[in-house]
C-alpha atoms as one frame of an Amber mdcrd trajectory, in Angstrom:
protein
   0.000   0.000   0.000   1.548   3.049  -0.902   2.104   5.695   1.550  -0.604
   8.339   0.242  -2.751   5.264   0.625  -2.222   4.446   4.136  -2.672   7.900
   5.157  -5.892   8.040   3.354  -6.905   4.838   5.529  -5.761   6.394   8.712
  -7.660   9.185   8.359 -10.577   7.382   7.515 -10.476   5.386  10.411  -9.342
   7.854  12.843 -12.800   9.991  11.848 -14.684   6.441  12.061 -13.483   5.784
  15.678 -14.142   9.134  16.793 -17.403   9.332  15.986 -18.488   6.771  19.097
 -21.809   5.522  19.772 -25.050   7.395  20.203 -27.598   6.869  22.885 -31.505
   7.120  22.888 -33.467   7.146  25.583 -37.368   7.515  25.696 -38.597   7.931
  29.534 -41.968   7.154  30.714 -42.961  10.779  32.621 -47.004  10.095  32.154
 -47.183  10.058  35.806 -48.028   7.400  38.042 -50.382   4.385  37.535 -49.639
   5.239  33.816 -47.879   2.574  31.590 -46.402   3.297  28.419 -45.849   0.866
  25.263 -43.243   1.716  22.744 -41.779   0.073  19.514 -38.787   1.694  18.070
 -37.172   0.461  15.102 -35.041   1.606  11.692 -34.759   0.205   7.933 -32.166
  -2.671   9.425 -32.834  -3.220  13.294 -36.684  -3.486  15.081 -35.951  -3.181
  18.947 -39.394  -4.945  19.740 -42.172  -3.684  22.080 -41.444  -2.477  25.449
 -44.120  -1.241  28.338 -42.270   0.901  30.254 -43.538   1.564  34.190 -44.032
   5.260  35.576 -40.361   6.675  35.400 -39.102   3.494  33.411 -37.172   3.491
  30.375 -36.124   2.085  27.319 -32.355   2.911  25.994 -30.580   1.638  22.826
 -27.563   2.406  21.246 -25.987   2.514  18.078 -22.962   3.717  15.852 -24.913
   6.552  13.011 -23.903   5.835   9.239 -20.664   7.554   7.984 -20.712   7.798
   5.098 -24.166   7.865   3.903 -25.968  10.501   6.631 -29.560   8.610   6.710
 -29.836   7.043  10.087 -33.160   7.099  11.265 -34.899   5.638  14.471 -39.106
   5.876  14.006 -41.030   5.015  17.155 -44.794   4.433  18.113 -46.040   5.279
  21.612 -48.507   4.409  22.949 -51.069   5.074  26.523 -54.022   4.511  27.301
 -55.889   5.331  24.003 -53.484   7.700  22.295 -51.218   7.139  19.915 -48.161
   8.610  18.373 -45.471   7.877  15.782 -42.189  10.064  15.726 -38.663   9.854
  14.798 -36.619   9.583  17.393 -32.958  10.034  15.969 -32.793  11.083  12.617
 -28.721  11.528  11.650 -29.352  14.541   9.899 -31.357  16.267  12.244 -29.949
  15.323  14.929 -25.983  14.169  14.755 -24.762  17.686  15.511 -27.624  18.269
  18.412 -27.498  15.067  20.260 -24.533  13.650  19.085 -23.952  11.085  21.854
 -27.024  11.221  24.022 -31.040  11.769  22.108 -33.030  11.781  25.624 -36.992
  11.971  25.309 -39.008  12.231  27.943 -42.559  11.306  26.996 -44.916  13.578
  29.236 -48.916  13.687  29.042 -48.591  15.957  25.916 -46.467  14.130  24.253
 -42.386  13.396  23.691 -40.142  16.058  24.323 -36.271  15.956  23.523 -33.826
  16.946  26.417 -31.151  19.059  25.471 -28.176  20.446  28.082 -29.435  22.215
  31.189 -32.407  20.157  31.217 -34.555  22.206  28.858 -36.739  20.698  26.439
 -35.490  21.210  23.180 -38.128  20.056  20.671 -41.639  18.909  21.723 -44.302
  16.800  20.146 -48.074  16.304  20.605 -49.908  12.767  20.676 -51.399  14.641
  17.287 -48.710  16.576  15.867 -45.492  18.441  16.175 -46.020  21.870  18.635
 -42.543  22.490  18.316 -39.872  22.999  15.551 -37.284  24.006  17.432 -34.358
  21.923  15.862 -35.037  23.241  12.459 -35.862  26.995  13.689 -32.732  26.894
  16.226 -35.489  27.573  19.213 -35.871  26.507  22.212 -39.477  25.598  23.676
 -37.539  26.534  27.441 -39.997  24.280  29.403 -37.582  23.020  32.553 -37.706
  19.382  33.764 -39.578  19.403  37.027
């Protein structure tokens, strides 16, 4: 291998290794006597159905495409009678927000994603999306209790 070559291929797998795993979490915050029942999957992996107690949760991880930027987590919740689907990592949304930790807590309006000083960073409602803060660059600056 020539020399050009091998620096190409320690390049590429210097960037590879750096990149590191990323972490969702989705946490049941319905309140108590409320279960929740999730099913999160992508094109390649289906995690299976979880119920999740009051203040459980359900955490995968997973190392996002390199190359090709399309990694994408879809999820349906579920309580009592309502019922939402949502993305819950989406690589190009999301790599340069929650890069190594996507934490959701799912509250009686619906999931909302925690970003650093436990703010809610993007919000969603059983019906629809309330909040587009990730594409706008906003903030919905509702504080974890």
């Amino acid at each position: 291998m020539s020399l050009l070559g091998k620096l190409v291929f320690f390049i590429f797998l210097q960037i590879t290794l750096s990149q590191g795993k990323t972490h969702v979490r989705l946490t049941n915050r319905l309140g108590p006597g409320s279960e929740l029942t999730i099913r999160c999957q992508s094109k390649d992996d289906d995690l299976g159905t979880h119920v999740l107690p009051p203040d459980g949760f359900f955490e995968w991880s997973f190392n996002p495409n390199f190359l090709v930027v399309n990694t994408l987590f879809f999820c349906r919740i579920q309580s009592q009678s309502k019922v939402l689907s949502f993305d819950a990592y989406v690589q190009e949304r999301d790599e340069l927000k929650c890069r190594e930790r996507c934490f959701w807590d799912v509250l009686p309006d619906g999931p909302c994603l925690i970003k650093e000083g436990n703010v809610y960073y993007i919000c969603y409602s059983w019906k629809k999306e309330i909040n587009a803060g990730i594409e706008q660059g906003q903030s919905k600056d509702m504080h974890i209790p």
